[in-house]
C-alpha positions as CSV (number, residue, x, y, z in Angstrom):
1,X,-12.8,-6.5,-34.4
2,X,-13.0,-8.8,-31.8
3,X,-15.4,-8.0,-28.9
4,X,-15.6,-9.2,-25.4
5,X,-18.7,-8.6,-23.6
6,X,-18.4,-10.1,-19.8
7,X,-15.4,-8.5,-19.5
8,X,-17.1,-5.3,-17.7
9,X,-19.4,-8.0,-15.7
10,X,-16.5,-9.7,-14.4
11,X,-14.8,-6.5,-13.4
12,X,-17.9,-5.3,-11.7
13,X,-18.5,-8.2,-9.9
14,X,-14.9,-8.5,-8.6
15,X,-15.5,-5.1,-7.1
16,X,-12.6,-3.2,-9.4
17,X,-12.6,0.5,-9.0
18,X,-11.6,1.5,-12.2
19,X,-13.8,-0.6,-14.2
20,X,-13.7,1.6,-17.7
21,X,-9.6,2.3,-17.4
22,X,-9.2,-1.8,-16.4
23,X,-11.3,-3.1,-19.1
24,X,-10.0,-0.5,-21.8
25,X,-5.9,-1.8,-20.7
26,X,-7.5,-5.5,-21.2
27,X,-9.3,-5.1,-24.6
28,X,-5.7,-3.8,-25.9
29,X,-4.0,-6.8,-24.7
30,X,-6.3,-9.0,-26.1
31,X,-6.4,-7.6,-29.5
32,X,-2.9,-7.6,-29.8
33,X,-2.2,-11.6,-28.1
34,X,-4.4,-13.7,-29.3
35,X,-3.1,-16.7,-27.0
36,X,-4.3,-14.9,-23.9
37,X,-7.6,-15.5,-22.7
38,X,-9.6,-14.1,-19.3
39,X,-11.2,-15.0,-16.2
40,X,-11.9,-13.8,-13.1
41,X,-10.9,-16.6,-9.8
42,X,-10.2,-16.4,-6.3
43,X,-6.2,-15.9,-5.4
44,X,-4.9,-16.7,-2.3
45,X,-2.2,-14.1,-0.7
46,X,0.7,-14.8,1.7
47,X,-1.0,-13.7,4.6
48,X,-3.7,-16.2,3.8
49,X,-6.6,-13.9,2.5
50,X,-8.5,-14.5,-0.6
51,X,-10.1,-12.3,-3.2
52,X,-11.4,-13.0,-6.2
53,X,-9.3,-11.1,-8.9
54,X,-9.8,-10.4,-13.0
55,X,-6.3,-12.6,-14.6
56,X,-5.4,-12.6,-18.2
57,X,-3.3,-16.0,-18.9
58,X,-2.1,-18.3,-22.1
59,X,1.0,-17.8,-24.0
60,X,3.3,-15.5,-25.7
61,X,5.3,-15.4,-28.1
62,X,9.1,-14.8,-27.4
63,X,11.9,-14.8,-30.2
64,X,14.9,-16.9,-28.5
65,X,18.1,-17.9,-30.6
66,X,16.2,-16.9,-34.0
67,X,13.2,-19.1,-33.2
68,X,9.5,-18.5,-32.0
69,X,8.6,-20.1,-28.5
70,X,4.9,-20.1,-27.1
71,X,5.6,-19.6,-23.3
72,X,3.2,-20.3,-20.7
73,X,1.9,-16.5,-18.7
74,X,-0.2,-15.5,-16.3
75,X,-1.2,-12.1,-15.0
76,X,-2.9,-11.2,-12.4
77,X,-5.2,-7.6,-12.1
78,X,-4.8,-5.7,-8.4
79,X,-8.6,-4.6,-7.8
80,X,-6.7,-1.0,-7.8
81,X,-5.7,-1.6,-11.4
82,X,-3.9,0.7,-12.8
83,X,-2.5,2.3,-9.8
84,X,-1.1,-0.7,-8.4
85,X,1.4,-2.7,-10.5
86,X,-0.3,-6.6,-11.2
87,X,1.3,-9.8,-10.6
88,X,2.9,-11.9,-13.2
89,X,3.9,-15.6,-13.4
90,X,5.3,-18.1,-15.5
91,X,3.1,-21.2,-15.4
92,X,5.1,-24.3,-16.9
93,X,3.6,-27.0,-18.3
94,X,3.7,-30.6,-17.1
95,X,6.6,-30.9,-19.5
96,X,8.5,-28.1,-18.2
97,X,10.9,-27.0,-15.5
98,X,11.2,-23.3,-14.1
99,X,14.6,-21.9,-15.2
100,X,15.3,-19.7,-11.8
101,X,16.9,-16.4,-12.7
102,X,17.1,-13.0,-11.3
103,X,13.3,-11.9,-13.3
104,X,11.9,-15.3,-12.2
105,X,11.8,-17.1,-8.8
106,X,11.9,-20.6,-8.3
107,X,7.8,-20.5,-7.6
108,X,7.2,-18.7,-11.2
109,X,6.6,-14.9,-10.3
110,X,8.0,-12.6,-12.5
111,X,10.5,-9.6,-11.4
112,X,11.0,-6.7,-13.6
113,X,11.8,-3.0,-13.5
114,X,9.1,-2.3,-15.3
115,X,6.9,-3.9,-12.3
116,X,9.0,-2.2,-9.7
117,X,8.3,1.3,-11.4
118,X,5.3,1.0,-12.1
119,X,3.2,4.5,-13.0
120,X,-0.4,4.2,-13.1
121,X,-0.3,7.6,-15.9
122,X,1.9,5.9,-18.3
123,X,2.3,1.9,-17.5
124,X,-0.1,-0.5,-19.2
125,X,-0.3,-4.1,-19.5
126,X,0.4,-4.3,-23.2
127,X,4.3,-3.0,-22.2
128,X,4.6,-5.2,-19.3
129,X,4.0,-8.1,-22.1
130,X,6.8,-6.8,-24.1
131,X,8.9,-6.0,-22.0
132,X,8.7,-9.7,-20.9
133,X,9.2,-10.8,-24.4
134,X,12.1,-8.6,-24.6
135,X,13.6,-10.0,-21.4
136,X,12.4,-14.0,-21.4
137,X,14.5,-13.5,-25.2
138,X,17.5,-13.1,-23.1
139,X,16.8,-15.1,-20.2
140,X,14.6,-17.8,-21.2
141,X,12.2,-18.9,-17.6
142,X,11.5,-22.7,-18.8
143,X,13.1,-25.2,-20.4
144,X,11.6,-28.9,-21.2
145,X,12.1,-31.4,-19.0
146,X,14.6,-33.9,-20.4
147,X,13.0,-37.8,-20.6
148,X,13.9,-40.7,-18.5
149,X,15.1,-43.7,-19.9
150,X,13.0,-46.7,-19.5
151,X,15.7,-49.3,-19.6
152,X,17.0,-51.0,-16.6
153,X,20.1,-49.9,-14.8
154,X,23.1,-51.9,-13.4
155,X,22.6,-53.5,-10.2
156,X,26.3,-52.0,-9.5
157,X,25.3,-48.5,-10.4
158,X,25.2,-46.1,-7.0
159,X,22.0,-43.3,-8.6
160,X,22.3,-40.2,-6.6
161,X,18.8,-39.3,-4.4
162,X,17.0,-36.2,-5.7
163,X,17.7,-33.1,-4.2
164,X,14.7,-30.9,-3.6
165,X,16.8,-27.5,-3.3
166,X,18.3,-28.7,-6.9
167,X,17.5,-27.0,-10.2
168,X,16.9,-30.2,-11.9
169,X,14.9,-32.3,-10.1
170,X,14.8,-35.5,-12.4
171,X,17.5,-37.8,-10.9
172,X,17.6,-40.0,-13.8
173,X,20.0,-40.4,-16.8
174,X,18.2,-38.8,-19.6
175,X,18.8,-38.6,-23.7
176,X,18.4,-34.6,-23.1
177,X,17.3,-33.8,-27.2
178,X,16.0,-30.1,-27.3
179,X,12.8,-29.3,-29.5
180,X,13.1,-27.5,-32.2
181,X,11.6,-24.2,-32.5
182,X,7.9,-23.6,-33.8
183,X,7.0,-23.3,-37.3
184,X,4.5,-21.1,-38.5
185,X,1.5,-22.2,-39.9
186,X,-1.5,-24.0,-39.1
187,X,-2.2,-26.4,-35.4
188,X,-1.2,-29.7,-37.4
189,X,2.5,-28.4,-37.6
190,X,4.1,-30.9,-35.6
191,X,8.0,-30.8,-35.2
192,X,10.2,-34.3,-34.2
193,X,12.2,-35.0,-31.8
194,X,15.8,-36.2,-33.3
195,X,15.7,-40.1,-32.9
196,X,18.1,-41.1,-29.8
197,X,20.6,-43.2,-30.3
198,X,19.4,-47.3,-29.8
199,X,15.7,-45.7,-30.1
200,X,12.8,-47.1,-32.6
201,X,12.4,-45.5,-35.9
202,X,9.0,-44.3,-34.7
203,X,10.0,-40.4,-33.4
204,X,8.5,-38.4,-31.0
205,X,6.3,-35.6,-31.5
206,X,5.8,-32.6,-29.6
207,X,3.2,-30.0,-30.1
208,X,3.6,-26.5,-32.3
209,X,2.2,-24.2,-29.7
210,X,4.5,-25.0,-26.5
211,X,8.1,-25.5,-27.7
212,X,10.5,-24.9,-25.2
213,X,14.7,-24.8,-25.3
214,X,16.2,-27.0,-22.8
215,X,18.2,-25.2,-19.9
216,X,21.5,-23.2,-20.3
217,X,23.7,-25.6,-18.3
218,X,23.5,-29.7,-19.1
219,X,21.2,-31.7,-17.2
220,X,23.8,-33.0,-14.0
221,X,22.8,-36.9,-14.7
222,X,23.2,-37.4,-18.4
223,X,24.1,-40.1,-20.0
224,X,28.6,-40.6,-20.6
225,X,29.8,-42.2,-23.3
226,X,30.1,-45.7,-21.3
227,X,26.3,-45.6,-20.7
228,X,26.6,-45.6,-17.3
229,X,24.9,-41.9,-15.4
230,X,27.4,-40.1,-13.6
231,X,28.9,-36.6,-13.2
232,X,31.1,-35.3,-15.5
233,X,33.5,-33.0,-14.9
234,X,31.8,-31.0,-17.3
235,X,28.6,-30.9,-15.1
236,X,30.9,-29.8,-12.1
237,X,32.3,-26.9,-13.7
238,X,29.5,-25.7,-15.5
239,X,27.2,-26.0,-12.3
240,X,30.4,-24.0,-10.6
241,X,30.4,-21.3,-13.1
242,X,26.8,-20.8,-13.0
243,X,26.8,-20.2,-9.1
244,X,29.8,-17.7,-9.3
245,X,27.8,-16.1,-12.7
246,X,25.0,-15.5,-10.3
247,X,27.5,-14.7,-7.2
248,X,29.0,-12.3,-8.8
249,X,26.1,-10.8,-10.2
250,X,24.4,-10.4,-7.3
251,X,27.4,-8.3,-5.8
252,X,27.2,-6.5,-8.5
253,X,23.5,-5.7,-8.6
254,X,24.4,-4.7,-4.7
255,X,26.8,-2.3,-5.6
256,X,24.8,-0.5,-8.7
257,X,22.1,-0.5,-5.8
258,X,24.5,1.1,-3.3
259,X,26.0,3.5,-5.9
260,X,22.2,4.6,-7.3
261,X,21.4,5.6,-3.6
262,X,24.2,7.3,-2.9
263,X,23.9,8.8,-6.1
264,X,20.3,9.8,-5.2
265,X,21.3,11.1,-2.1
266,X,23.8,13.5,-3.9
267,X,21.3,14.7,-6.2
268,X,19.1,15.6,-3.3
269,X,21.5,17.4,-1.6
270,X,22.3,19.2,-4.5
271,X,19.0,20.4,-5.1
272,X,18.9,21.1,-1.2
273,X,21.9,23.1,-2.0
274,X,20.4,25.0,-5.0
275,X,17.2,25.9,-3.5
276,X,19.3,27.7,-0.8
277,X,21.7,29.4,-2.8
278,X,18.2,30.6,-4.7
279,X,17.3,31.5,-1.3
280,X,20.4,33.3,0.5
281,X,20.4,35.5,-3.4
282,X,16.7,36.4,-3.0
283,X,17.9,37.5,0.2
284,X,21.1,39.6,-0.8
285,X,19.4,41.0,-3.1
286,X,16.3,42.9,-0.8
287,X,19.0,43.5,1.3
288,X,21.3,45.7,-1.3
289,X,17.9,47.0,-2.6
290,X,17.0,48.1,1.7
291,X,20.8,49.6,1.7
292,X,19.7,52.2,-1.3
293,X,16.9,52.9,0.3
294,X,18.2,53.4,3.4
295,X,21.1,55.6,2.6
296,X,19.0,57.9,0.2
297,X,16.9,58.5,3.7
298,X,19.7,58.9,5.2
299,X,21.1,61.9,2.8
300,X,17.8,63.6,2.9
301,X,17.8,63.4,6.8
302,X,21.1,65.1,6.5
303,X,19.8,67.0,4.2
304,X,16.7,68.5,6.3
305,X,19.2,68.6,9.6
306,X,21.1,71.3,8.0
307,X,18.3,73.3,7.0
308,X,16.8,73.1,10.6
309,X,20.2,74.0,12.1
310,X,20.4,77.0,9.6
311,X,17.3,78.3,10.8
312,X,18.3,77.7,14.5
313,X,21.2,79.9,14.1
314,X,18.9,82.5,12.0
315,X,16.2,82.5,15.1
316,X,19.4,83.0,18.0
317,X,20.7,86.0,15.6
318,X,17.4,87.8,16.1
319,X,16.2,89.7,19.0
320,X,12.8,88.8,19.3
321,X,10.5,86.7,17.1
322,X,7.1,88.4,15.3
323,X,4.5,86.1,16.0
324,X,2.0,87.0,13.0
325,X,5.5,86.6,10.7
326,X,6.5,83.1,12.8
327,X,3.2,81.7,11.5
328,X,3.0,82.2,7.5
329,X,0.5,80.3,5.2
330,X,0.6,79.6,1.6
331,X,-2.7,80.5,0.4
332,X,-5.0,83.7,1.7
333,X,-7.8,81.2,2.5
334,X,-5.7,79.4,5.3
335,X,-4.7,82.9,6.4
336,X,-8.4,83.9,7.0
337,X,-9.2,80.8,8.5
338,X,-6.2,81.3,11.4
339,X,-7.6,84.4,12.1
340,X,-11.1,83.3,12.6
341,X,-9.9,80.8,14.4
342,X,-7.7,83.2,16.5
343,X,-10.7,85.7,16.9
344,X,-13.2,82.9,17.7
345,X,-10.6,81.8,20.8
346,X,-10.0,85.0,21.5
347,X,-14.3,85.5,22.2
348,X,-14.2,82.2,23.8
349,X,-11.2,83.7,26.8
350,X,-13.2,86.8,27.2
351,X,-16.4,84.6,28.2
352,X,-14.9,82.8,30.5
353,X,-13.0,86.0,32.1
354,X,-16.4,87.9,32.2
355,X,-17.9,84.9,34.4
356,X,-15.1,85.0,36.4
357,X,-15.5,88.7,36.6
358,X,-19.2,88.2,37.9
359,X,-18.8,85.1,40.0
360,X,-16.1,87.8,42.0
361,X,-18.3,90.7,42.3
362,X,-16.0,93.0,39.9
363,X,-19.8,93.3,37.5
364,X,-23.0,93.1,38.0
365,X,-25.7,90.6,36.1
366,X,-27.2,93.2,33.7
367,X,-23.6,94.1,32.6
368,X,-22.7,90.2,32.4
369,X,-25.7,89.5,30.2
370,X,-25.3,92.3,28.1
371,X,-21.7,91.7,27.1
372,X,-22.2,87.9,27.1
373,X,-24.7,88.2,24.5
374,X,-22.7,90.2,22.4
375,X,-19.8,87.5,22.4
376,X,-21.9,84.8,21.8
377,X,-23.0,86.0,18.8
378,X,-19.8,87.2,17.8
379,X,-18.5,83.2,18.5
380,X,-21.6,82.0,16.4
381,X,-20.6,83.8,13.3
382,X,-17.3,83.3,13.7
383,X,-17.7,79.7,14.3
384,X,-19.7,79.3,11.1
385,X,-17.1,81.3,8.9
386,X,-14.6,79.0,9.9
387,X,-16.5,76.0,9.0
388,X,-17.0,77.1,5.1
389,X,-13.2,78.3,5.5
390,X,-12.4,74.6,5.7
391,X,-14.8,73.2,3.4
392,X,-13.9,75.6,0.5
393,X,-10.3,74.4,2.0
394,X,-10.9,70.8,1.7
395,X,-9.9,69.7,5.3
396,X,-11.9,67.7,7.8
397,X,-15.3,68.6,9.3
C-alpha cells in the first residue's frame, strides 16, 4: 500500500485544523485515483486575500458514450476541511475548451448538489469524485479544440472577428475530427486522428491519457462543402436550440426552486401545526383530568355541608349544650390531658385573682403567700403531667 509521508507536514504547515480527519479523507482519494497527485500552494480569493491551501489535482476517469476519457481536475481543501465543502475545477489543457453548462462555469469551477449540501459527518472527497464522474458522463465540461487550417484563404472571403462572449473562440474554419476514446493499456497507446480530407498520409497523433470528445453543438465556422467558412443554417439552428435548451431550463430550475420552498414552507407549517395540536391535547387533557378532580371535591363538600347543617338543626332542637359532652375525645389519654390542661388554667385564674385580691386589700400577705404557694405547686405538677401526656401522645413539645 501506497504511503505518503508529507502529507501531514503539508497540512500542518498550512495551518489545517483537522489535520488527522483531512489527511485520512486524502489518503482515500489517493489510493483509489491514481492520476491525482498533491500539493499545498497559495490561492488567491475574490476579495483578493491569499492563503496557502492543501489541493489534490490530475485527472479522472469518466465513462462518456461507452469510452474512457482522462479529464483534467482540481480540488481545492478549505483550512476547515471537512466542515466546509472544498472547491472544484476543471483545468483544460492547452488543447481544450471549457464546455459551459449548469455544473461548470465558463472560468472552470464546478457546481454540484453534492457541494451545495455538503455534511461534514457524512461527505468525503472520494464521493465528490464520483459524483463528478457520474455527472461529467452526462455533461461532458471540455471538449478539444478543433485545428485551424494552415492554407490561405480567398482574398474575397469576409472571416467573422472573434467574439470573446462566444463559446468557441477559434474564428477559423477548422477540419473538426473528434479523438477517439482511450484504450487501455500501457503510456505508448497512441490513437490517430482520422486523415482529413486533401491531408498528407502522415496522421496525427494524440496522447492516451487526455482524450477529449469535441463539443455537443458543431463548431459555428466549419468548413461547407464549397470550401469556403461560413454559417450554415445548421449552425444557426443548433446554436438557437442550445440557448432555448438552456432558457428553458433555467425557468425550469426556477420553478422546482420556487416549488421546493414553498414546499418547505408547507412542511414547516405543518410541523408548526402538529406541535400545537400536541400542545392544545396535552392541555385538554390536564384540564378533563382538573374537572374529575374538581367535581369529586365538590360532592364531598356537599357531602360534609349536609352533615354540618344536620348537626346545626340537632344543636337548635336542644335546650342547652353540656360542655364536658360538647368536647369528646377519641382516646382516654387525650381526655386526661384536657383536663390537666383545664385544671392547670384553672390554678393559673385563681393566681392571678388572689393578687388582685391582695393588691385591693380584700387579704392580707400571710394569707396571699400561703395560698399562692399551694397553687404553684399544684401548677408545677400539673404542668409536668401534661408534658408526658403529650409525649406518650405524640404531639409537639
Amino acid at each position: 500500500m501506497a504511503s505518503y509521508p508529507d502529507i501531514h507536514e503539508l497540512l500542518v504547515k498550512s495551518k489545517y485544523r483537522n489535520v488527522d480527519a483531512t489527511k485520512k479523507d486524502v489518503m482515500q482519494v489517493l489510493r483509489m485515483y491514481h492520476g491525482l497527485s498533491y500539493v499545498s500552494e497559495d490561492y488567491v480569493f475574490n476579495d483578493g486575500s491569499s492563503k496557502v491551501l492543501f489541493r489534490l489535482q490530475g485527472t479522472i476517469p469518466v465513462s462518456y458514450k461507452q469510452s474512457t476519457y482522462h479529464i483534467p481536475i482540481c480540488i481545492i481543501l478549505m483550512d476547515t476541511h471537512p466542515h466546509n465543502a472544498p472547491m472544484c475545477f476543471v483545468k483544460p489543457t492547452p488543447e481544450m475548451h471549457i464546455k459551459v453548462s449548469r455544473f461548470v462555469d465558463h472560468n472552470g469551477k464546478v457546481y454540484l448538489p453534492y457541494l451545495h449540501d455538503w455534511q461534514p459527518n457524512s461527505s468525503d472527497i472520494q464521493g465528490l469524485i464520483q459524483v463528478m464522474i457520474v455527472t461529467f458522463g452526462d455533461f461532458m465540461p471540455v471538449y478539444s479544440k478543433p485545428k485551424t487550417n494552415t492554407a490561405p484563404y480567398p482574398t474575397n472571403f469576409n472571416m467573422p472577428q472573434a467574439n470573446s462572449a462566444s463559446p468557441y473562440p477559434t474564428p477559423y474554419p477548422t477540419t473538426g475530427y473528434p479523438p477517439y476514446p482511450a484504450a487501455s493499456g500501457g503510456p505508448s497507446n497512441f490513437v490517430p486522428y482520422p486523415p482529413a480530407p486533401g491531408a498528407a498520409s502522415n496522421p496525427t497523433t494524440y496522447p492516451m491519457d487526455m482524450p477529449l470528445p469535441n463539443a455537443a453543438y458543431p463548431h459555428p465556422y466549419s468548413n461547407n462543402s464549397s470550401g469556403q467558412g461560413t454559417i450554415t443554417d445548421e449552425h444557426i439552428r443548433a446554436s438557437l436550440l442550445s440557448a432555448v435548451e438552456e432558457k428553458m431550463w433555467r425557468r425550469i430550475v426556477e420553478r422546482v426552486n420556487q416549488r421546493q420552498a414553498e414546499l418547505d414552507t408547507l412542511k414547516r407549517t405543518k410541523q408548526e401545526l402538529q406541535e400545537g395540536r400536541s400542545k392544545i391535547e396535552e392541555i385538554v387533557s390536564s384540564l378533563e383530568r382538573e374537572e374529575v378532580d374538581l367535581k369529586r371535591h365538590l360532592s364531598v363538600l356537599n357531602d360534609k355541608k349536609e352533615e354540618l347543617d344536620k348537626s346545626l338543626e340537632a344543636f337548635e332542637r336542644k335546650d342547652g349544650i353540656d360542655v364536658d359532652e360538647a368536647v369528646s375525645t377519641t382516646a382516654p389519654l387525650y381526655r386526661q390531658l384536657i383536663n390537666v390542661y383545664a385544671d392547670e388554667a384553672a390554678t393559673e385564674d385563681a393566681i392571678y385573682y388572689m393578687g388582685e385580691a391582695l393588691r385591693n386589700g380584700v387579704i392580707d400577705l400571710e394569707v396571699f403567700l400561703k395560698y399562692v404557694r399551694q397553687l404553684s405547686r399544684k401548677q408545677f405538677v400539673l404542668r409536668i403531667l401534661m408534658q408526658k401526656c403529650r409525649q406518650k401522645a405524640g404531639l409537639a413539645g
